[in-house]
C-alpha angles and dihedrals in degrees: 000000000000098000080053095052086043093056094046086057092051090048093049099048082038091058096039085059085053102056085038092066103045082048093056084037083051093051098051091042088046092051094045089048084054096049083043084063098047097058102020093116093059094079082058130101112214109246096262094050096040109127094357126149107166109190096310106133109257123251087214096071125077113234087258084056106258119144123238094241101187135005090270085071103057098080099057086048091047090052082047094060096039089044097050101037086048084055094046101041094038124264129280120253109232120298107255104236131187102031130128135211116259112223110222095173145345138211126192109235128192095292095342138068119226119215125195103224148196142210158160105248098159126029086252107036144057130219146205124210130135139262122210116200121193122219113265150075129271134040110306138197118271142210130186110207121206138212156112092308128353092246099079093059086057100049112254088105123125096228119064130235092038093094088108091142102054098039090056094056101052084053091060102279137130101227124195112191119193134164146176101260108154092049088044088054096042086036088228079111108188142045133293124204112233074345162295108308090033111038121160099188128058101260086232085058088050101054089047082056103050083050094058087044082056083054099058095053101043097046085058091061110112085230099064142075108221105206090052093062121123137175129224130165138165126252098306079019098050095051083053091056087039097057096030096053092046098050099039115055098193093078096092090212144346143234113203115190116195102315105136102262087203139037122276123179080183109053108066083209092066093057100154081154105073125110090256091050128044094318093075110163130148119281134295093061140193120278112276117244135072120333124267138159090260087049112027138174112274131191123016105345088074098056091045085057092047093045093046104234113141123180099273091097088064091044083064097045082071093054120133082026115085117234123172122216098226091208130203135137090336109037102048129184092275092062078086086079091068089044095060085070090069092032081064090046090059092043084060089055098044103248126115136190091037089114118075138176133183122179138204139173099246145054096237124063123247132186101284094042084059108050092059086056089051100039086049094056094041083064099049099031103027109055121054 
């Protein structure tokens, strides 16, 4: 009688943990189906945009012009892009592995500590930057935010609404904010490989690289959970996401916000051109601005115009992995036009809503423009 009592006690703890879990289980389906809500129509094209190309190049043809005919094809196309903007844009040194961030200082902030950090991003420099750690046990989702200098994303920035670091963070992220201070200083801006009279790298592709080399590090921290890692950043910002997600796969998804996600001779906020961007050449360089006959674009960007490529094939190096297109003056609704190239690419592979847009009147975010970037990596990070 009283094995048997003892059984009935153990089935019954053993049912209530049960129920416990599927209620936990409940209560995180039941919060991913909420933030779903909130940024469902942004997969969607508005009606006059819907299946759309316009005359970007497509990510489904091979360079020669064949088409990619099935979903065994694509990685061959995909190696075919990387290969041949890597060529184009200078190769990588090798990725610096195994390294951790060195912790300088910390600050206790609201429900997150803030650590002053260290780290090698170029085979030759070190950087700063800052990691924000929530309270809590257990390995967390992470996002490295990107800009003119690491001190906006954590919120000691002039202009308002950039603050992406330290929001995320008190919404359960790992956040890594890193910037470009010393070119910002100096307004050379980016980033010169050996260095700035003599770069071998296109200054955008070594950003990018200095970001996966952020991702190394950062994946390696006991708090976080590395295949859970993303990448946003705000119009210089948000080219540096661009070019860093695409051409790195181990971000697991992007947040672009207004960075001019094609390009665009005529917006002087899509200024791939420039020097620091895809336009390297050695000082002293052209007068920045639009480009003219009297100032024109030096370096690589005029043989990418000659030659017709356009940055939807980076848009597909991204596909199955979501990104959302953050819009404002310069990424207006018909860049969905351009989108529907990757959206197609993720059609091929079976996969669908990995493509978002959200738009906005002007350059700079505001509060509404950025819950629905929260609230879209929340979806992808946050929930398992």
């Amino acid at each position: 009688m009283r094995r048997l009592f003892s059984l009935l006690i153990a089935g019954i703890l053993v049912s209530g943990a049960i129920v416990f879990s599927r209620a936990g289980s409940d209560k995180v389906t039941q919060s991913k189906a909420e933030t779903w809500k909130k940024i469902k129509h942004l997969f969607t094209p508005p009606a006059e945009f819907k299946d759309q190309y316009g005359t970007y190049p497509s990510p489904l043809k091979f360079y020669d012009g064949r088409p990619v005919k099935n979903k065994k094809d694509w990685p061959l196309r995909r190696k075919e892009i990387l290969d041949t903007w890597h060529a184009m844009m200078g190769q990588w040194p090798p990725l610096i592995k195994g390294q951790s961030l060195k912790i300088l200082d910390s600050t206790r902030r609201e429900n997150f500590t803030q650590y002053r950090i260290s780290f090698k991003w170029t085979p030759d420099e070190v950087t700063e930057g800052y990691l924000l750690v929530p309270d809590g046990e257990g390995k967390k989702p992470a996002v490295i935010t990107v800009y003119y200098e690491p001190e906006t994303a954590i919120g000691e920035g002039k202009l308002p609404f950039r603050d992406f670091a330290s929001q995320l963070a008190k919404r359960g992220f790992v956040t890594l904010s890193i910037g470009t201070t010393k070119g910002t200083n100096d307004k050379t801006w980016s980033m010169y490989y050996p260095d700035i009279q003599h770069a071998t790298i296109e200054p955008l592709s070594m950003l990018a690289y200095t970001a996966a080399n952020a991702w190394e590090a950062l994946s390696l921290q006991p708090q976080v959970d590395s295949s859970r890692i993303g990448i946003m950043g705000h119009s210089y910002g948000g080219k540096w996401a661009l070019f860093a997600s695409s051409l790195y796969d181990k971000f697991a998804c992007s947040v672009w916000s207004d960075p001019g996600i094609v390009f665009d001779n005529k917006d002087d906020m899509a200024n791939y051109w420039e020097p620091w961007y895809l336009g390297y050449h050695p000082q002293p360089w052209r007068t920045r601005g639009l480009i003219t006959n009297d100032n024109p674009a030096k370096g690589l960007y005029p043989t990418l115009m000659e030659k017709g490529f356009d940055l939807t094939d980076l848009h597909a190096l991204m596909a199955p992995r979501p990104f959302m297109v953050s819009g404002g003056s310069v990424d207006v609704a018909n860049r969905w036009i351009a989108l529907n190239h990757a959206i197609a690419v993720n059609r091929l592979l079976g996969y669908k809503n990995r493509v978002a847009m959200a738009n906005r009147p002007d350059h700079s975010p505001n509060e509404e423009s950025n819950e629905y970037v929260y609230s879209f990596l929340e979806y992808f990070l946050k929930y398992k």
